[in-house]
C-alpha positions as CSV (number, residue, x, y, z in Angstrom):
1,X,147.1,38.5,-65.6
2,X,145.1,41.5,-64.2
3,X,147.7,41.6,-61.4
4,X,150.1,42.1,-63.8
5,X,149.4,45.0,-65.5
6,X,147.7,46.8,-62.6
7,X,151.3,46.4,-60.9
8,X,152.7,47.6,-64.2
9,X,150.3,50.5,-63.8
10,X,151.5,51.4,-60.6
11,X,155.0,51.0,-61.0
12,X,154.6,53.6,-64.3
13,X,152.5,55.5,-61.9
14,X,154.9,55.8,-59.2
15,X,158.1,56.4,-61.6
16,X,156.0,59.7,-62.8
17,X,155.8,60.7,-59.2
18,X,159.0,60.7,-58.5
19,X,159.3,62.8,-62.1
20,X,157.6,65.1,-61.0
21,X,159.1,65.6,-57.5
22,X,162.0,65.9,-59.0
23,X,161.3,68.6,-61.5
24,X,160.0,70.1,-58.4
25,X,163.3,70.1,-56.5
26,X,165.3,70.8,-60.0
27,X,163.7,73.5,-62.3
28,X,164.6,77.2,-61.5
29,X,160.9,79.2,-61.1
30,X,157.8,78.5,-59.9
31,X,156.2,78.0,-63.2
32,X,158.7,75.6,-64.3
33,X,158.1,73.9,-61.4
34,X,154.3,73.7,-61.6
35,X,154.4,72.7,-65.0
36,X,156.4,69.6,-63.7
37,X,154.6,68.6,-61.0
38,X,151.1,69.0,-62.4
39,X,151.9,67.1,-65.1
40,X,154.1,64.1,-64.0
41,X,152.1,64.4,-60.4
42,X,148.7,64.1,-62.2
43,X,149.5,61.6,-64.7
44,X,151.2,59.5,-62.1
45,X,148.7,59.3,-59.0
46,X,146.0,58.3,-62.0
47,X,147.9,55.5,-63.2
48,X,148.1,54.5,-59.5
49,X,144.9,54.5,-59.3
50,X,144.1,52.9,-62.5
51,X,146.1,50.0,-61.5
52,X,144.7,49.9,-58.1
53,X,141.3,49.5,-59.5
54,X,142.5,46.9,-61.6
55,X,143.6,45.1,-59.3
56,X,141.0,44.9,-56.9
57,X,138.1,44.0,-59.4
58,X,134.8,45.3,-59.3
59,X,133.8,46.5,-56.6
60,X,133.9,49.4,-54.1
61,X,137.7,49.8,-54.1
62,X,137.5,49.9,-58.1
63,X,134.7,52.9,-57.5
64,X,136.3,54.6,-55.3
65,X,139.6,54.8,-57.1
66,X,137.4,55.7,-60.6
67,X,136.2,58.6,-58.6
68,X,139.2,59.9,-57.1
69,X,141.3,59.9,-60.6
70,X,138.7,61.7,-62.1
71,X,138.5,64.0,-59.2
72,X,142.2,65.0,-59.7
73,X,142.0,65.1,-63.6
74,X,139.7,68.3,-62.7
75,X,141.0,69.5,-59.8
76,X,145.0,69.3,-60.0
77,X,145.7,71.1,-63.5
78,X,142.5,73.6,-62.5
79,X,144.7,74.2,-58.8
80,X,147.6,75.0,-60.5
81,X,146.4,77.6,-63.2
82,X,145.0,79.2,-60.4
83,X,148.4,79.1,-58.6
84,X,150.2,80.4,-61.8
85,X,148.0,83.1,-62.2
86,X,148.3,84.0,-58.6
87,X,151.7,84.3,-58.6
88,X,151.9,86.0,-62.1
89,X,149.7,89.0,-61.1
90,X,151.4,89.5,-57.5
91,X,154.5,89.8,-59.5
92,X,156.3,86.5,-58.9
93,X,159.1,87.3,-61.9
94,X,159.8,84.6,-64.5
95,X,162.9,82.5,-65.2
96,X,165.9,84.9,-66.4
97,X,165.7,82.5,-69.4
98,X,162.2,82.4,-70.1
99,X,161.4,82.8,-73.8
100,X,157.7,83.4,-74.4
101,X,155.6,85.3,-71.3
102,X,152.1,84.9,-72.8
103,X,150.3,87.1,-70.0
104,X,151.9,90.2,-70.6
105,X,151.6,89.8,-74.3
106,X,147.5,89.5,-73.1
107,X,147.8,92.3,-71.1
108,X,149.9,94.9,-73.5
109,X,146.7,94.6,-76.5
Protein backbone atom coordinates (compact mmCIF):
# COMPACT_ATOMS: atom_id res chain seq x y z
CA UNK A 1 0.00 0.00 0.00
CA UNK A 2 2.96 2.38 0.77
CA UNK A 3 4.16 1.72 -2.83
CA UNK A 4 1.03 3.00 -3.88
CA UNK A 5 0.80 6.18 -2.79
CA UNK A 6 4.54 7.00 -2.86
CA UNK A 7 4.08 6.28 -6.82
CA UNK A 8 0.96 8.47 -6.62
CA UNK A 9 3.19 11.06 -5.05
CA UNK A 10 5.60 10.95 -7.68
CA UNK A 11 3.44 10.85 -10.51
CA UNK A 12 1.62 14.21 -8.92
CA UNK A 13 5.14 15.32 -8.41
CA UNK A 14 6.31 14.85 -11.86
CA UNK A 15 2.89 16.25 -13.56
CA UNK A 16 3.80 19.67 -11.56
CA UNK A 17 7.20 19.60 -13.14
CA UNK A 18 6.19 19.47 -16.30
CA UNK A 19 3.61 22.57 -15.16
CA UNK A 20 6.02 24.36 -14.48
CA UNK A 21 8.34 23.84 -17.47
CA UNK A 22 5.78 24.70 -19.33
CA UNK A 23 4.79 27.97 -17.89
CA UNK A 24 8.38 28.40 -18.35
CA UNK A 25 8.38 27.99 -22.14
CA UNK A 26 4.73 29.76 -22.30
CA UNK A 27 4.24 32.97 -20.15
CA UNK A 28 5.50 36.27 -21.78
CA UNK A 29 8.11 37.93 -18.89
CA UNK A 30 10.41 36.83 -16.69
CA UNK A 31 8.34 37.24 -13.66
CA UNK A 32 5.56 35.39 -15.10
CA UNK A 33 7.79 32.89 -15.70
CA UNK A 34 9.39 32.69 -12.26
CA UNK A 35 6.27 32.71 -10.62
CA UNK A 36 5.53 29.38 -12.68
CA UNK A 37 8.35 27.62 -12.20
CA UNK A 38 9.07 28.33 -8.53
CA UNK A 39 5.86 27.34 -7.73
CA UNK A 40 4.96 24.18 -9.82
CA UNK A 41 8.92 23.35 -9.77
CA UNK A 42 9.04 23.50 -6.00
CA UNK A 43 5.85 21.83 -5.25
CA UNK A 44 6.66 19.10 -7.69
CA UNK A 45 10.38 18.02 -6.89
CA UNK A 46 8.92 17.81 -3.01
CA UNK A 47 6.25 15.56 -3.76
CA UNK A 48 8.99 13.55 -5.65
CA UNK A 49 10.73 13.39 -2.87
CA UNK A 50 7.98 12.75 -0.54
CA UNK A 51 7.02 9.77 -2.40
CA UNK A 52 10.54 8.61 -2.69
CA UNK A 53 10.84 8.52 0.98
CA UNK A 54 7.85 6.69 1.24
CA UNK A 55 8.76 4.36 -0.63
CA UNK A 56 11.93 3.42 0.57
CA UNK A 57 10.98 3.12 4.37
CA UNK A 58 13.06 4.24 7.00
CA UNK A 59 16.12 4.61 6.54
CA UNK A 60 18.92 6.60 4.89
CA UNK A 61 17.26 7.16 1.56
CA UNK A 62 14.00 8.39 3.53
CA UNK A 63 16.66 10.98 5.40
CA UNK A 64 18.17 12.04 2.75
CA UNK A 65 15.19 12.84 0.73
CA UNK A 66 13.56 14.70 4.19
CA UNK A 67 16.57 16.80 3.93
CA UNK A 68 16.73 17.72 0.43
CA UNK A 69 12.80 18.81 0.30
CA UNK A 70 13.25 20.90 3.00
CA UNK A 71 16.41 22.22 1.58
CA UNK A 72 14.50 23.44 -1.58
CA UNK A 73 11.33 24.69 0.41
CA UNK A 74 14.04 27.38 1.65
CA UNK A 75 16.22 27.75 -0.97
CA UNK A 76 14.01 27.76 -4.39
CA UNK A 77 11.25 30.50 -3.54
CA UNK A 78 14.31 32.52 -1.54
CA UNK A 79 16.55 32.07 -5.19
CA UNK A 80 13.84 33.39 -7.07
CA UNK A 81 12.94 36.61 -5.07
CA UNK A 82 16.37 37.33 -5.30
CA UNK A 83 16.19 36.73 -9.15
CA UNK A 84 13.03 39.02 -9.39
CA UNK A 85 14.51 41.66 -7.60
CA UNK A 86 17.59 41.47 -9.60
CA UNK A 87 16.03 41.86 -12.66
CA UNK A 88 13.46 44.47 -11.33
CA UNK A 89 16.18 47.02 -10.29
CA UNK A 90 18.48 46.47 -13.42
CA UNK A 91 15.41 47.43 -15.25
CA UNK A 92 14.16 44.19 -16.77
CA UNK A 93 10.52 45.88 -17.86
CA UNK A 94 7.25 44.09 -17.01
CA UNK A 95 4.68 42.40 -19.15
CA UNK A 96 2.79 45.10 -21.50
CA UNK A 97 -0.21 43.69 -19.62
CA UNK A 98 0.88 43.69 -16.20
CA UNK A 99 -1.80 45.10 -13.86
CA UNK A 100 -0.28 45.76 -10.38
CA UNK A 101 3.80 46.64 -10.19
CA UNK A 102 4.14 46.62 -6.38
CA UNK A 103 7.93 47.75 -6.42
CA UNK A 104 7.47 50.96 -7.91
CA UNK A 105 4.45 51.71 -5.87
CA UNK A 106 7.29 50.96 -2.77
CA UNK A 107 9.66 53.02 -4.26
CA UNK A 108 7.33 56.30 -5.29
CA UNK A 109 6.27 56.75 -1.12
Amino acid sequence: MTDIIGYILITIGILFDIFGCIGLVRFPDVYNRLQASTKCVTLGTILLLIGVAVISGLGPTCAKAIICAVFIMITSPTAAHAIAKGAYASGVKLWEYSVVDKYSEKEGS
